[in-house]
C-alpha positions in Angstrom: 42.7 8.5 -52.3 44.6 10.5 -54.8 44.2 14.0 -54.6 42.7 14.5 -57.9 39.6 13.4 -57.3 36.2 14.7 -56.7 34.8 14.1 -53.3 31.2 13.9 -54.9 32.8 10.9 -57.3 33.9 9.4 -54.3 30.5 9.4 -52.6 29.0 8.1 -56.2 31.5 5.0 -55.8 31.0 4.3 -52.6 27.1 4.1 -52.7 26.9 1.0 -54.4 28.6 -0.9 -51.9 25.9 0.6 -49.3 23.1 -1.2 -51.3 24.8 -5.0 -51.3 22.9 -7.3 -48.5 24.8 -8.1 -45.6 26.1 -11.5 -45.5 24.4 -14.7 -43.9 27.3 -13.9 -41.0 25.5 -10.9 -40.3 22.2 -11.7 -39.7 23.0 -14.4 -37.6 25.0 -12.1 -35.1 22.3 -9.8 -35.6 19.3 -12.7 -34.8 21.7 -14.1 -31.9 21.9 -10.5 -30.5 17.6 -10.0 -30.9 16.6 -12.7 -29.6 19.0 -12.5 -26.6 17.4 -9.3 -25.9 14.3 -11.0 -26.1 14.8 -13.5 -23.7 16.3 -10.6 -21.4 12.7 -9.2 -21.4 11.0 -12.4 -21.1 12.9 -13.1 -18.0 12.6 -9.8 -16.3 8.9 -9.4 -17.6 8.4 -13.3 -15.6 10.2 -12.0 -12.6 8.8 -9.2 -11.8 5.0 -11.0 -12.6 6.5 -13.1 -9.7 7.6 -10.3 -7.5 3.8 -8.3 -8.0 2.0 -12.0 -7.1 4.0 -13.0 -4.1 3.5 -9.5 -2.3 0.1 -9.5 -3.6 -0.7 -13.2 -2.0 1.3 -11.7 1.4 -0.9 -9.0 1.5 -3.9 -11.2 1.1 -2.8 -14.1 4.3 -1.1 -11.3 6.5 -3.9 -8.2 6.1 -6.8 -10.4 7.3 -4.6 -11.6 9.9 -3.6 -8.3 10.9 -7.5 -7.5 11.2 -8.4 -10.6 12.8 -5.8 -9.8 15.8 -6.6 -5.9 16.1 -10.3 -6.8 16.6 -9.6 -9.8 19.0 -7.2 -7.1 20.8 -10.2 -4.2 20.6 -12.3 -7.0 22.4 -10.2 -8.0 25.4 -9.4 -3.9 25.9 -13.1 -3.5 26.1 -13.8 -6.4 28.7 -10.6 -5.2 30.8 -12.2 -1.6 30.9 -15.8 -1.5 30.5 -17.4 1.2 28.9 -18.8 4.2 31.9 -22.5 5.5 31.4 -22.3 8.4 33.4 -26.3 10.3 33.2 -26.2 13.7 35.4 -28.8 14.0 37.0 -30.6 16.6 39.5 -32.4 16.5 42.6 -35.6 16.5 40.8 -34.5 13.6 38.6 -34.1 10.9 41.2 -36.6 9.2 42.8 -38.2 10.5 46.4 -36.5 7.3 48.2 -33.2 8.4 47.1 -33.2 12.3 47.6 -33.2 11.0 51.7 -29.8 9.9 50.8 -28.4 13.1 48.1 -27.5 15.8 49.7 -26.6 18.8 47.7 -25.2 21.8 49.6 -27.1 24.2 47.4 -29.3 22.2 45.2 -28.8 24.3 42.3 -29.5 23.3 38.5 -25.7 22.0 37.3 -24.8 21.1 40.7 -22.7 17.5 39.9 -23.6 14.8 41.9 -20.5 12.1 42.7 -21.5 9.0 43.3 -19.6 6.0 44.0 -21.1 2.6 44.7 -19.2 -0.2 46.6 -20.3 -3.7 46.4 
């Protein structure tokens, strides 16, 4: 650039050659680089699709199995340890044949009765 020149002349030259098309090179390397980047997406899009499903259809065999095996465990607690019904119950609850065999030093109301029965 000689130093005579006007930078805004130089800018005026120069602007034609922005507005000529790329060549057929170019859009090529440009297409080749797109639709790598497509595929790129594709891929990861499909994989993780895959990932989501398979821990989706893990979820769906192992959960009701997890279930299935709490229950059945819930079910052999309960038959090793039955449930207690415990009623209180006062001297004027029970019936006349067993108040021969209750005794209660003070026979207050509240007075808890222990009973254990051996077979």
């Amino acid at each position: 650039m000689t130093p005579h020149r006007d930078l805004s002349e130089l800018f005026r030259q120069q602007a034609s050659k922005v507005q000529e098309r790329p060549g057929p090179s170019v859009w090529r390397r440009l297409s080749r680089r797109l639709d790598t980047h497509d595929r790129w997406n594709k891929v990861a899009l499909r994989i993780s699709t895959q990932v989501v499903l398979f821990f989706l259809l893990l979820l769906a065999i192992v959960g009701p199995v997890l279930i299935g095996v709490s229950i059945e465990e819930q079910r052999r607690a309960d038959l090793r340890n039955p449930p207690v019904i415990l009623q209180v119950l006062s001297p004027e609850d029970t019936l006349p044949e067993m108040r021969r065999f209750l005794t209660l030093p003070s026979g207050a109301p509240g007075d808890t009765i222990h009973v254990q029965i051996e077979n």
